[in-house]
py3Dmol code that shows the C-alpha trace and the ligand (Angstrom):
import py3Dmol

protein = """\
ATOM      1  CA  UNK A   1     -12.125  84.408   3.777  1.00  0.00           C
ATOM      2  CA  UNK A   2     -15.189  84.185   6.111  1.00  0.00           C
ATOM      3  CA  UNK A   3     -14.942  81.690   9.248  1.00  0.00           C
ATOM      4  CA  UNK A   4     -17.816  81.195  10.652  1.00  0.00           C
ATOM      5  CA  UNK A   5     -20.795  83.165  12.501  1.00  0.00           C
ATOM      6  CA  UNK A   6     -19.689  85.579  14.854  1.00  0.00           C
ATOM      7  CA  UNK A   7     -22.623  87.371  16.579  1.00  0.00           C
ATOM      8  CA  UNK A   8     -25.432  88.651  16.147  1.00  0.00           C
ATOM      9  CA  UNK A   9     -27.239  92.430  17.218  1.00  0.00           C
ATOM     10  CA  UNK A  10     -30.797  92.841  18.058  1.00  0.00           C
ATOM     11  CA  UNK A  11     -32.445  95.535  19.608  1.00  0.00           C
ATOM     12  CA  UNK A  12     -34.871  95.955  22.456  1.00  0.00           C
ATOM     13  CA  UNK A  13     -37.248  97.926  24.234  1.00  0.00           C
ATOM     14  CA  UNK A  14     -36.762  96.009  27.642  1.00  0.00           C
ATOM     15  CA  UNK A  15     -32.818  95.144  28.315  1.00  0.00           C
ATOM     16  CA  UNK A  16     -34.019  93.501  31.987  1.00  0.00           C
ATOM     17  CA  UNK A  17     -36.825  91.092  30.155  1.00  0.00           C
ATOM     18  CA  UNK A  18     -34.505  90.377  27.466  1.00  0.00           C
ATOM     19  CA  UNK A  19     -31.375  89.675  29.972  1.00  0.00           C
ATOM     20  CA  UNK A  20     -33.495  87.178  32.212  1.00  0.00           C
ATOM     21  CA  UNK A  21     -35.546  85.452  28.959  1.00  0.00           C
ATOM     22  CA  UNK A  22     -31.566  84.738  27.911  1.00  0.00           C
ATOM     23  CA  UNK A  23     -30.145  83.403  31.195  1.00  0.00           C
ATOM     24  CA  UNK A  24     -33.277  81.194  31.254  1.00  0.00           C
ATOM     25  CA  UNK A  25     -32.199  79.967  27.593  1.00  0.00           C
ATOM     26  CA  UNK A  26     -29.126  79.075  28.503  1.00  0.00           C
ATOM     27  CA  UNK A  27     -26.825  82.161  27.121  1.00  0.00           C
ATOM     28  CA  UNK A  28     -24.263  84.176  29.897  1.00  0.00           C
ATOM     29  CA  UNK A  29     -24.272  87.608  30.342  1.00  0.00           C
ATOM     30  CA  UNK A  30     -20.748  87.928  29.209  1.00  0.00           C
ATOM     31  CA  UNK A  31     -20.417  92.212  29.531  1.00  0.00           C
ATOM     32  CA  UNK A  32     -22.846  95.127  30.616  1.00  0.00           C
ATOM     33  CA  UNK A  33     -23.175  98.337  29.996  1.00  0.00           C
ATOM     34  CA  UNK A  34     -26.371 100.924  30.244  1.00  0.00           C
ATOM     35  CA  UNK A  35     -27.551 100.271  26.609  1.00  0.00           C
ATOM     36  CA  UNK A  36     -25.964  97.110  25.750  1.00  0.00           C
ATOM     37  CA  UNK A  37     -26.132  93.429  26.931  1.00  0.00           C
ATOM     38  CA  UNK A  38     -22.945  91.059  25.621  1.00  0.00           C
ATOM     39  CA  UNK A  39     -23.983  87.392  25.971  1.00  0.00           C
ATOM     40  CA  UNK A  40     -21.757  84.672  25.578  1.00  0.00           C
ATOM     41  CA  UNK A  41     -22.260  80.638  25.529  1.00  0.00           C
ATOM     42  CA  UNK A  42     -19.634  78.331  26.688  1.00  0.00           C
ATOM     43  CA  UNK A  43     -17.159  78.244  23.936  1.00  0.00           C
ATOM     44  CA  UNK A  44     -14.022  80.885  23.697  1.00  0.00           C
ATOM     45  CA  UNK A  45     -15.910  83.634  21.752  1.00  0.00           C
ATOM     46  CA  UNK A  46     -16.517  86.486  23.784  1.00  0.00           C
ATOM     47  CA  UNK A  47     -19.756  86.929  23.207  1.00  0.00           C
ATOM     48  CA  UNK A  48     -22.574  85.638  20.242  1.00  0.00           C
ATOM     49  CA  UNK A  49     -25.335  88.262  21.000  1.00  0.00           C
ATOM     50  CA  UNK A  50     -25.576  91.281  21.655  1.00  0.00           C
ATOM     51  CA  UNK A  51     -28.721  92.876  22.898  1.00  0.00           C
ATOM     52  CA  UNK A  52     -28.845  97.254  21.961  1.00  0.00           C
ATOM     53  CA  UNK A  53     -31.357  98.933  24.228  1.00  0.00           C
ATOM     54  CA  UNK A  54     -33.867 100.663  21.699  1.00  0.00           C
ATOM     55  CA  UNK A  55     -37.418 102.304  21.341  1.00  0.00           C
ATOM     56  CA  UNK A  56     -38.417  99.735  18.543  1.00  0.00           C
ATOM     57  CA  UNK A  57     -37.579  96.305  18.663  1.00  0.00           C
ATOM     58  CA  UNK A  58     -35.341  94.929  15.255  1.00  0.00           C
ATOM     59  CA  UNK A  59     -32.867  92.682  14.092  1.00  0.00           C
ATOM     60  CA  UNK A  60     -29.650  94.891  13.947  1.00  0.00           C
ATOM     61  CA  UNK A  61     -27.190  92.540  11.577  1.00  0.00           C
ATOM     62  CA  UNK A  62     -25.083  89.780  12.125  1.00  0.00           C
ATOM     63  CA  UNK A  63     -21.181  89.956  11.954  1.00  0.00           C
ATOM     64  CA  UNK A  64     -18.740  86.769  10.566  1.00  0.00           C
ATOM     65  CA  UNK A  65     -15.438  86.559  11.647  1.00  0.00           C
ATOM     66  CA  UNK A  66     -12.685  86.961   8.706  1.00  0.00           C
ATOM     67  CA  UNK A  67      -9.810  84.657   8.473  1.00  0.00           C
ATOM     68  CA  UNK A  68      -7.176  87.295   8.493  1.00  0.00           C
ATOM     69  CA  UNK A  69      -6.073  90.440   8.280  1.00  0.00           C
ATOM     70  CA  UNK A  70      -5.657  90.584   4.921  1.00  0.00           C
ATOM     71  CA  UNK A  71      -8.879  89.530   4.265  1.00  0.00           C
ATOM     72  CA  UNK A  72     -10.578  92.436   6.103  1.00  0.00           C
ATOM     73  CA  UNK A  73      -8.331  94.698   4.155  1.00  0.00           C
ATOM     74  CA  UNK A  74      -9.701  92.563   0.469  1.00  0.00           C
ATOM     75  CA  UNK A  75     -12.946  92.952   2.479  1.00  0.00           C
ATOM     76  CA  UNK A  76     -12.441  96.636   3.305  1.00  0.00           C
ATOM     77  CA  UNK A  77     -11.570  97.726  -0.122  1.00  0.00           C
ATOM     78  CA  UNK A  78     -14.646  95.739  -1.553  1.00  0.00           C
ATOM     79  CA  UNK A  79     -17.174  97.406  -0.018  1.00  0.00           C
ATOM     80  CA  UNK A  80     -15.352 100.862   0.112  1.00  0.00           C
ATOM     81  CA  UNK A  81     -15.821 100.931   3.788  1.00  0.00           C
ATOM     82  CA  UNK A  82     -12.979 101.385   6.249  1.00  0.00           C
ATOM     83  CA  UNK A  83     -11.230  98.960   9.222  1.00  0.00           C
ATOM     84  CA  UNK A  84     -12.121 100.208  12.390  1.00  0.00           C
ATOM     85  CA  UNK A  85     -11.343  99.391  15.672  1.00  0.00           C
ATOM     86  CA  UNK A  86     -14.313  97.327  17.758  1.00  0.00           C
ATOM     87  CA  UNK A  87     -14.837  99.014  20.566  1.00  0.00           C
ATOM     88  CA  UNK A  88     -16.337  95.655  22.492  1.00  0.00           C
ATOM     89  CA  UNK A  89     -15.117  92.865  25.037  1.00  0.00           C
ATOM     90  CA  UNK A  90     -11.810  91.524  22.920  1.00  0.00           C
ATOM     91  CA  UNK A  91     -11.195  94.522  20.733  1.00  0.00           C
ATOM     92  CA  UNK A  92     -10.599  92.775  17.200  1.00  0.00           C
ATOM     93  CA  UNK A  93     -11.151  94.853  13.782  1.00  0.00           C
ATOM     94  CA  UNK A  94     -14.067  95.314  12.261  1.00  0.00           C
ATOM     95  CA  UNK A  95     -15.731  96.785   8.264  1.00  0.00           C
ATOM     96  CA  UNK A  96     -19.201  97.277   8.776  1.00  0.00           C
ATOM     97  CA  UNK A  97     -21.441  97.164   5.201  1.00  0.00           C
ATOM     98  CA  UNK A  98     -24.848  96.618   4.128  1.00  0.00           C
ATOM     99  CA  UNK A  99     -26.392  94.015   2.383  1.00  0.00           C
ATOM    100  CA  UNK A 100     -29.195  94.853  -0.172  1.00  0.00           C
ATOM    101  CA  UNK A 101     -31.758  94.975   2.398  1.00  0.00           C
ATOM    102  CA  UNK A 102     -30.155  97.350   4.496  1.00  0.00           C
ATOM    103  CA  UNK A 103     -29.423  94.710   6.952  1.00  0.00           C
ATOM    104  CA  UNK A 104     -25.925  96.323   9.071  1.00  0.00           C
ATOM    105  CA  UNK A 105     -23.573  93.245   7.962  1.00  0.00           C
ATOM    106  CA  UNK A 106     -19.805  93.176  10.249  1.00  0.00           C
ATOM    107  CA  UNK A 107     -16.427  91.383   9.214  1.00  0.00           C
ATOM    108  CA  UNK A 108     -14.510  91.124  12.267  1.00  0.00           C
ATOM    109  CA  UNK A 109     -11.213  89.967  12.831  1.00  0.00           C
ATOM    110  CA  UNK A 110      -8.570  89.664  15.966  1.00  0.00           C
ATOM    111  CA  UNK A 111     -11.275  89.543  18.861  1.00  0.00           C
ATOM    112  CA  UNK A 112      -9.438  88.122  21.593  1.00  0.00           C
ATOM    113  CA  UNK A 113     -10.728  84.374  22.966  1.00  0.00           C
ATOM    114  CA  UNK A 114     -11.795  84.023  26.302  1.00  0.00           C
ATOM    115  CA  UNK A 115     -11.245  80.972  28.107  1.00  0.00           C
ATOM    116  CA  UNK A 116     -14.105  78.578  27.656  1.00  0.00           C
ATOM    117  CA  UNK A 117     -16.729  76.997  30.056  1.00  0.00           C
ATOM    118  CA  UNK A 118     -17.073  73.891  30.921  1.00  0.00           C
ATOM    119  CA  UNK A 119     -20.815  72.358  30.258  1.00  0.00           C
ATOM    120  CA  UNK A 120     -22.195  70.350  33.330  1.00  0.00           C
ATOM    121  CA  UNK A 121     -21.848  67.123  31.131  1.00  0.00           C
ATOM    122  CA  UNK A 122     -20.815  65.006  28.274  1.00  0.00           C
ATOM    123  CA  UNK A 123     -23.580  64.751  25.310  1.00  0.00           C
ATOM    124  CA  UNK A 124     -25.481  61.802  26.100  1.00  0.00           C
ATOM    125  CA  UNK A 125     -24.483  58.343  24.419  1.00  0.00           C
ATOM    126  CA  UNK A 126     -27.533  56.609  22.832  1.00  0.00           C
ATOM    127  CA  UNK A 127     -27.909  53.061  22.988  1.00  0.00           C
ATOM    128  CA  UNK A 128     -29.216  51.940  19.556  1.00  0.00           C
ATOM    129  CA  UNK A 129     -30.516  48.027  18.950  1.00  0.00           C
ATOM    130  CA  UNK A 130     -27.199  47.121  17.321  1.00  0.00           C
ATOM    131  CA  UNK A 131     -24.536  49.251  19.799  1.00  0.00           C
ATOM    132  CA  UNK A 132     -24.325  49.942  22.923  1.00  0.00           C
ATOM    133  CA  UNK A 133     -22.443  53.095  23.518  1.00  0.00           C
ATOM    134  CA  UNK A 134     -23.916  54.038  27.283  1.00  0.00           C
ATOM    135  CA  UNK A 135     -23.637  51.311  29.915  1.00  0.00           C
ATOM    136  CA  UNK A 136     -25.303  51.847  33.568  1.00  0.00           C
ATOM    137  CA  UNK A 137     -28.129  54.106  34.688  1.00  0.00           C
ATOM    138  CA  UNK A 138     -29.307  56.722  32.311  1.00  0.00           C
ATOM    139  CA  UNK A 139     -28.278  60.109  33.771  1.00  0.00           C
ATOM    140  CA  UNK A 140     -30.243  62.573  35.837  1.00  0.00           C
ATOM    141  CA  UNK A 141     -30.270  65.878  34.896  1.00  0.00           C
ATOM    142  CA  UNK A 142     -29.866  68.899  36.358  1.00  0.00           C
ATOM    143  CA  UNK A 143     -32.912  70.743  35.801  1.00  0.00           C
ATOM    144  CA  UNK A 144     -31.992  74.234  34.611  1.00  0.00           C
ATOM    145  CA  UNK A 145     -31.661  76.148  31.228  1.00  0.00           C
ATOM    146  CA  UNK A 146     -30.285  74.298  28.208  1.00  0.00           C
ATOM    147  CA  UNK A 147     -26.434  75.356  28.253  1.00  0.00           C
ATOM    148  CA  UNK A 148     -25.491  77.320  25.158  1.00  0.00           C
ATOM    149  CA  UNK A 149     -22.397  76.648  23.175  1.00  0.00           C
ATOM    150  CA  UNK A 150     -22.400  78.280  20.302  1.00  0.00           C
ATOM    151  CA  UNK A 151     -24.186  80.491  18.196  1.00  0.00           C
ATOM    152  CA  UNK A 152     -24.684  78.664  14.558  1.00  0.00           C
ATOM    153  CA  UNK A 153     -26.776  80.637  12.131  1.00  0.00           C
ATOM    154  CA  UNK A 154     -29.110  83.601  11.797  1.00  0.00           C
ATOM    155  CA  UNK A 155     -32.006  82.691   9.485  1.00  0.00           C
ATOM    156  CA  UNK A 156     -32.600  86.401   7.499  1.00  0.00           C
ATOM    157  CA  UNK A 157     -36.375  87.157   5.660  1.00  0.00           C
ATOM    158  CA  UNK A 158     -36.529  89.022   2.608  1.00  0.00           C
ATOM    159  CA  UNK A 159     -38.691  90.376  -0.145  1.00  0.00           C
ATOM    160  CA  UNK A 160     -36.092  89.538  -2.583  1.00  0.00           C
ATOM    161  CA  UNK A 161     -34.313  86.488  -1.202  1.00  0.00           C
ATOM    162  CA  UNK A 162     -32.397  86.103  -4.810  1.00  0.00           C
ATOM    163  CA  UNK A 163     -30.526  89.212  -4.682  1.00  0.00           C
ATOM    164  CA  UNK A 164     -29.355  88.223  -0.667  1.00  0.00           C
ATOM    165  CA  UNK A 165     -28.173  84.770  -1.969  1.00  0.00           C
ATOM    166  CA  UNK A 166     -26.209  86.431  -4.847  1.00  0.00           C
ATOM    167  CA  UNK A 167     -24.539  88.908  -2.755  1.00  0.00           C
ATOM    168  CA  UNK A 168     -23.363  86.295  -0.218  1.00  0.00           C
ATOM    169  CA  UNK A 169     -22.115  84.329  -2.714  1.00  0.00           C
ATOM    170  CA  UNK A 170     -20.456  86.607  -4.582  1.00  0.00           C
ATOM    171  CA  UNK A 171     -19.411  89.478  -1.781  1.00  0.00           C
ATOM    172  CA  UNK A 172     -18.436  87.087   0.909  1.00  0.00           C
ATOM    173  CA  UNK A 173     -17.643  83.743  -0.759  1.00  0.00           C
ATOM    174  CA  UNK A 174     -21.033  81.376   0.543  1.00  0.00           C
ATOM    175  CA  UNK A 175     -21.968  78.670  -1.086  1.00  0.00           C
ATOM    176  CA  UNK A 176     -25.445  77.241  -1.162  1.00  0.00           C
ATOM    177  CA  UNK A 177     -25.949  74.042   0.412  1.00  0.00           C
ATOM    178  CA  UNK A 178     -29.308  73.871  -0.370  1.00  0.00           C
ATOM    179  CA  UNK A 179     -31.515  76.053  -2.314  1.00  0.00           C
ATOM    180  CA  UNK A 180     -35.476  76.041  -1.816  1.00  0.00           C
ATOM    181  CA  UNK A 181     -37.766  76.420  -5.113  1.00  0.00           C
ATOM    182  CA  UNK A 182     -38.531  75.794  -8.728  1.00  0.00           C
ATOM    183  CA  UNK A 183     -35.055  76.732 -10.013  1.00  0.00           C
ATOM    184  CA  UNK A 184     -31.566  78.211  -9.105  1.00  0.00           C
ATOM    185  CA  UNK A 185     -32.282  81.074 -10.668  1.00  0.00           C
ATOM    186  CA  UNK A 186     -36.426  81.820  -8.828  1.00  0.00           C
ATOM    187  CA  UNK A 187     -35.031  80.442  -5.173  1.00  0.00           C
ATOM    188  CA  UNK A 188     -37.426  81.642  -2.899  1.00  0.00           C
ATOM    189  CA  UNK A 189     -34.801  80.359  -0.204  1.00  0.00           C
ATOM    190  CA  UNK A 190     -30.955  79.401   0.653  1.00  0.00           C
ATOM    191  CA  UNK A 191     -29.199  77.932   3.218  1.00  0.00           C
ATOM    192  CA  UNK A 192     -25.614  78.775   2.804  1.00  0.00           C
ATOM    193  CA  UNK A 193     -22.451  77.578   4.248  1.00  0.00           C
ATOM    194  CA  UNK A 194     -18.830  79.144   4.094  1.00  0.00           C
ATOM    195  CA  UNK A 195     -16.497  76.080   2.608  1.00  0.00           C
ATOM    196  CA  UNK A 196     -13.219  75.542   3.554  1.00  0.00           C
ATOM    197  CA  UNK A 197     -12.203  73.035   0.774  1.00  0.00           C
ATOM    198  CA  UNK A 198     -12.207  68.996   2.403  1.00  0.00           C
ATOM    199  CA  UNK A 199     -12.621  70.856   6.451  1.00  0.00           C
ATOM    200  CA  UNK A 200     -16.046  70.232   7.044  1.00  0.00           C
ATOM    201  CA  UNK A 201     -18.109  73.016   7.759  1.00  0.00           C
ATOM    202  CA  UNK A 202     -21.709  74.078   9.283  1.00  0.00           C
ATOM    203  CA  UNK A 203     -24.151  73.121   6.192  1.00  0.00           C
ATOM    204  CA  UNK A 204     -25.422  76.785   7.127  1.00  0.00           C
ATOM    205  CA  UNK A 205     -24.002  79.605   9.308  1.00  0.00           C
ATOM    206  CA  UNK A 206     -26.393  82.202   7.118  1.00  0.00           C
ATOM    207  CA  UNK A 207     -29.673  81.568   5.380  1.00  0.00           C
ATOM    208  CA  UNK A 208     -32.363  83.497   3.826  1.00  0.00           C
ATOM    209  CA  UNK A 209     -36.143  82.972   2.818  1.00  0.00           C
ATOM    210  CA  UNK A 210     -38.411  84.974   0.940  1.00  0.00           C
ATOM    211  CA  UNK A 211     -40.998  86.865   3.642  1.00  0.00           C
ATOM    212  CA  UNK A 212     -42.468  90.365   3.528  1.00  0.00           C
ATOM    213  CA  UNK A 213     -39.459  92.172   6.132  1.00  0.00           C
ATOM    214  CA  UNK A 214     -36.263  92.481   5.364  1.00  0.00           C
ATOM    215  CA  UNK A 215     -35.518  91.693   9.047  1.00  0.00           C
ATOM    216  CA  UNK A 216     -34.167  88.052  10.166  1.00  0.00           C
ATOM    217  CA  UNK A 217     -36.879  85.131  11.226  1.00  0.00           C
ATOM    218  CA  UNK A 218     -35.109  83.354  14.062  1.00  0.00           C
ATOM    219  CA  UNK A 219     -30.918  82.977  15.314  1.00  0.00           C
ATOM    220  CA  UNK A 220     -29.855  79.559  16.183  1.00  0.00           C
ATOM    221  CA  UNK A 221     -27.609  78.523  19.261  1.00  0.00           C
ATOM    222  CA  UNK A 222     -26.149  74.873  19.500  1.00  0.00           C
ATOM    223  CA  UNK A 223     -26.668  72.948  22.644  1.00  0.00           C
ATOM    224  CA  UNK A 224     -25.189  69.946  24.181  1.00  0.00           C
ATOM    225  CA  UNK A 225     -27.400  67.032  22.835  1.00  0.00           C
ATOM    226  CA  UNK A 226     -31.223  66.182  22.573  1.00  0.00           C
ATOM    227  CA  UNK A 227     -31.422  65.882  25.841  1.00  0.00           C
ATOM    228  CA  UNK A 228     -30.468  69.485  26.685  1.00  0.00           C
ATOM    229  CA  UNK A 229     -32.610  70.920  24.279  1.00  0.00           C
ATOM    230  CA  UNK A 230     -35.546  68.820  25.880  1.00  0.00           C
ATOM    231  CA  UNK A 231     -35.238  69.597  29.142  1.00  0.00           C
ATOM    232  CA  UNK A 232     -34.340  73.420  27.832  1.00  0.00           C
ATOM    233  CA  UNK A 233     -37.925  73.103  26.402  1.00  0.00           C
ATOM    234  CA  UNK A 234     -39.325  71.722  29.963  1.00  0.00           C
ATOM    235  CA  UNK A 235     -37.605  74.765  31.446  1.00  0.00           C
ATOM    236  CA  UNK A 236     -38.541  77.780  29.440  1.00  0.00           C
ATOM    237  CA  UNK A 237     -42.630  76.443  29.483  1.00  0.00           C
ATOM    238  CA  UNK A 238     -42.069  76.342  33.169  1.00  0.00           C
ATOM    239  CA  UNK A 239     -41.069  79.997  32.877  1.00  0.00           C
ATOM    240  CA  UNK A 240     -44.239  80.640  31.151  1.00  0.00           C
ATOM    241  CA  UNK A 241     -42.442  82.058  27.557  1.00  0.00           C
ATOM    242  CA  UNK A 242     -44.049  81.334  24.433  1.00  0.00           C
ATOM    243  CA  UNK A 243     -43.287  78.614  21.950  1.00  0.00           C
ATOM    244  CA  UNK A 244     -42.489  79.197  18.228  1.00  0.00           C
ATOM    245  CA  UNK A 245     -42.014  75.190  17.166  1.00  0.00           C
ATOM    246  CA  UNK A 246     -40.855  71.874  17.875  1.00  0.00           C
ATOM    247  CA  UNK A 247     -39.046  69.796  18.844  1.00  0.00           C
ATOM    248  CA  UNK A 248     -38.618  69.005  14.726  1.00  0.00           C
ATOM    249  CA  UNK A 249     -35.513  67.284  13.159  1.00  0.00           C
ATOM    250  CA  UNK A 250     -35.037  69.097  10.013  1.00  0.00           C
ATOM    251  CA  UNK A 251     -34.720  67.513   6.632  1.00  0.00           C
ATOM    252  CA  UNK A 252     -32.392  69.899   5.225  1.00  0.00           C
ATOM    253  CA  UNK A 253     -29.543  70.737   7.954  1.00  0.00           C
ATOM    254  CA  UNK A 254     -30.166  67.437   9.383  1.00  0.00           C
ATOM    255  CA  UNK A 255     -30.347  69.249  12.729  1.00  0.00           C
ATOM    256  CA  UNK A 256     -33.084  68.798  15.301  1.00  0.00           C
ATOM    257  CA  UNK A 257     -34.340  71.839  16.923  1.00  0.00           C
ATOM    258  CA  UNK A 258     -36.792  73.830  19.099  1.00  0.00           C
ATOM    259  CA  UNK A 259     -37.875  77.656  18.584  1.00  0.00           C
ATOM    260  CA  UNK A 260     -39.108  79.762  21.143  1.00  0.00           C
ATOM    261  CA  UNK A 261     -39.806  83.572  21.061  1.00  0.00           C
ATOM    262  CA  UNK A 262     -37.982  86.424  23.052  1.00  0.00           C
ATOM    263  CA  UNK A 263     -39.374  89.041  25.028  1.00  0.00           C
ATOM    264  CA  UNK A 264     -39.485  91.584  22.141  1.00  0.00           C
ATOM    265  CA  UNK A 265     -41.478  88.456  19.887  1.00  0.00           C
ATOM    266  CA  UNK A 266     -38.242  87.412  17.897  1.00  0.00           C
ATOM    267  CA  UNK A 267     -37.673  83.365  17.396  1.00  0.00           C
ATOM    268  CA  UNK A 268     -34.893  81.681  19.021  1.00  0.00           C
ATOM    269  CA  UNK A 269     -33.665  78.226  18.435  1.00  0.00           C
ATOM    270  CA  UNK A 270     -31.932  75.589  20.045  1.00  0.00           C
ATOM    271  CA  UNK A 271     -30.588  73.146  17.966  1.00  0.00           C
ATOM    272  CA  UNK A 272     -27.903  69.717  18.087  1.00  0.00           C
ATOM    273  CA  UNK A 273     -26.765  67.491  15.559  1.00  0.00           C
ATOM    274  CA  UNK A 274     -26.641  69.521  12.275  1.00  0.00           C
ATOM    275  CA  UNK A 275     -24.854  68.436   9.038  1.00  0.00           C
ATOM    276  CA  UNK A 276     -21.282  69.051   8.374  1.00  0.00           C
ATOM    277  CA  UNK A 277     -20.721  69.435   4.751  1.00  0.00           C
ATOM    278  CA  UNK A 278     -17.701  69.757   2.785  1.00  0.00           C
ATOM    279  CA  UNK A 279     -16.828  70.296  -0.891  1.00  0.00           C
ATOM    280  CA  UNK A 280     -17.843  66.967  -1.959  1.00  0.00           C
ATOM    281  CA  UNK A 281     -21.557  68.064  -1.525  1.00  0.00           C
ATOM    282  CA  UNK A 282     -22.830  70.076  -4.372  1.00  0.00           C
ATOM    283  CA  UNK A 283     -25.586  72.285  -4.001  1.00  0.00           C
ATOM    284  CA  UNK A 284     -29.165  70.994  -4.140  1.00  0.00           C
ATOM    285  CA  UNK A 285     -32.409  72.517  -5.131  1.00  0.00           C
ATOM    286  CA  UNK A 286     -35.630  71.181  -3.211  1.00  0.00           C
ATOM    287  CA  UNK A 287     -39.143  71.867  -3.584  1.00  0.00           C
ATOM    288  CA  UNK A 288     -40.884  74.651  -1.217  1.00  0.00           C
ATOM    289  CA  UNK A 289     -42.949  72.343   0.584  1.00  0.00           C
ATOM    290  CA  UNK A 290     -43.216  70.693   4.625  1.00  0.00           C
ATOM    291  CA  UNK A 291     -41.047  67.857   3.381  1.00  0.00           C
ATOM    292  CA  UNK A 292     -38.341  70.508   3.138  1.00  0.00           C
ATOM    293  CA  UNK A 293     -38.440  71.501   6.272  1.00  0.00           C
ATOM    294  CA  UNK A 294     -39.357  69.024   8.343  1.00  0.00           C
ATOM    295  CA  UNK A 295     -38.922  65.037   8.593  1.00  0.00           C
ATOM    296  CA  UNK A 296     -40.674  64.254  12.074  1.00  0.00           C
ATOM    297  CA  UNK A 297     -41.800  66.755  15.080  1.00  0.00           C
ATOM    298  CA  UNK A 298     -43.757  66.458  18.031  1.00  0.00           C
ATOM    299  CA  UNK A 299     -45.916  69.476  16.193  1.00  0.00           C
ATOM    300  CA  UNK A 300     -46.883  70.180  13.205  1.00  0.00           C
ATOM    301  CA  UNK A 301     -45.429  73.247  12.021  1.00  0.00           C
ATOM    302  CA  UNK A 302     -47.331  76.355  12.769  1.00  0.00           C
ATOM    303  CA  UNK A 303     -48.817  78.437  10.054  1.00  0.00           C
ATOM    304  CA  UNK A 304     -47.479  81.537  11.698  1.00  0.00           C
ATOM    305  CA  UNK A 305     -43.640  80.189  11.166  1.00  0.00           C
ATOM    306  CA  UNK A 306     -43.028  80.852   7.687  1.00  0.00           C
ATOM    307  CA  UNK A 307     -44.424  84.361   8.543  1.00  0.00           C
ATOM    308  CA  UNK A 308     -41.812  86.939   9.725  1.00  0.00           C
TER     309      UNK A 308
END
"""
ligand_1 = """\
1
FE2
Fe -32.350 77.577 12.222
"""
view = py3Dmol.view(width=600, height=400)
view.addModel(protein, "pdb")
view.setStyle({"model": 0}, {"cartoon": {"style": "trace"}})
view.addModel(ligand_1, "xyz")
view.setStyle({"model": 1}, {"stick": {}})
view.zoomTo()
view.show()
């Protein structure tokens, strides 16, 4: 029924800070208009984030593209809500609902592709002691923002993270990879994946922890390799923006990542090498503490990040 991720909607005060924070993070300004910025990465969607001009600065919602047309009309009759037209780059369908927080959640379907981008170069092949997959001179790189592929998750807070992980689950089909706290039933936390049977999928495209908003705490974009996201990091200090945390490879999500803050103070994340799960992996239940969430970093994890 559900994809993947399509975008995600934030709002701002300050559309020109916001646009050049994003170009400098690696996303494209895709489309433009007074009160809305459409940025894209360098796969075929159209755009993964949208920036809405605004007096006060909030996490709109996040939209997932439906497999179908008859699964937006399932989808449509579910939630009572009609199938309307989206009036953005690629047209597509669209039923816009809420979840129990109030967050604006959109099913899309038929946006048109666009053709993609290439990245300035292949992922980087690491010699290990027992293989060695990258012969010659290690690569210079060009020094520049970390290119964006693809947007991967949105990470949502919530007073009452159990009643987000049931809806999901049981409104839009998720499935918990992994579930953070004493028991199934009292998780304080979820990261959720949409299966596909044997495909593999992203171990999350949608996750949820319990904090005192009911606004998201950071959206994830996938870069080339390690070494994008470290020179990405070299780049945006050199800017002068603030850092959030990392690098850190994850233990759940196997993914190492880096999280910076936007203009408007929301955390942004690159990330590479995340887990691919598929129905062979049950869900899991892990305690709520650092080991959770973090194997190695070159930081320790800031108080200030499990805050929204
Ligand atoms: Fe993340």
């Amino acid at each position: 029924m559900i994809r993947s991720i399509s975008h995600a909607t934030y709002r701002h005060r300050d559309l020109a800070a916001v646009r050049t924070f994003f170009e400098d993070f690696g996303l494209i300004v895709a489309h433009e208009t007074p009160d809305r910025i459409f940025f894209r990465g360098c796969n075929d969607a159209p755009y993964l984030y949208i920036a809405e001009r605004g007096e006060e600065p909030a996490f709109v919602g996040v939209a997932f593209e439906v497999d179908s047309e008859e699964s937006l009309q399932v989808l449509s009759a579910r939630f009572g809500a009609p199938i309307e037209d989206l009036d953005y780059p690629g047209g597509g369908k669209r039923v816009a609902t809420m979840d129990p927080d109030g967050r604006r959640i959109e099913l899309v379907h038929g946006v048109a592709r666009v053709a993609p981008i290439a990245v300035s170069r292949p992922a980087v092949a690491w010699n290990s002691a027992g293989e060695r997959r990258r012969l010659g001179r290690f690569p210079i790189f060009d020094v520049g923002p970390a290119e964006v592929i693809a947007l991967k998750h949105v990470v949502m807070s919530s007073p009452n993270p159990a009643a987000i992980i049931e809806w999901f689950t049981e409104k839009l089909g998720a499935f918990p990879s992994d579930l953070i706290g004493e028991a199934k039933e009292k998780a304080i936390g979820a990261f959720m994946r949409f299966p596909r049977g044997a495909e593999y999928v992203d171990h999350h495209n949608i996750a949820v922890f319990m904090g005192p908003t009911n606004g998201a705490h950071h959206v994830c974009f996938e870069t080339i390799d390690l070494d994008a996201i470290g020179m990405g990091r070299q780049y945006l200090a050199s800017k002068g923006y603030k850092a959030s945390w990392g690098l850190v490879r994850h233990s759940l999500g196997g993914a190492v990542s880096d999280y910076w803050y936007d203009p408007s103070g929301f955390r942004v994340e690159h990330v590479t090498d995340g887990d691919f799960l598929n129905d062979t992996y049950p869900t899991r239940l892990n305690p709520h503490n650092q080991e959770s969430l973090e194997q190695w970093g070159t930081m320790v994890m800031p108080e200030d990040f499990l805050r929204s």
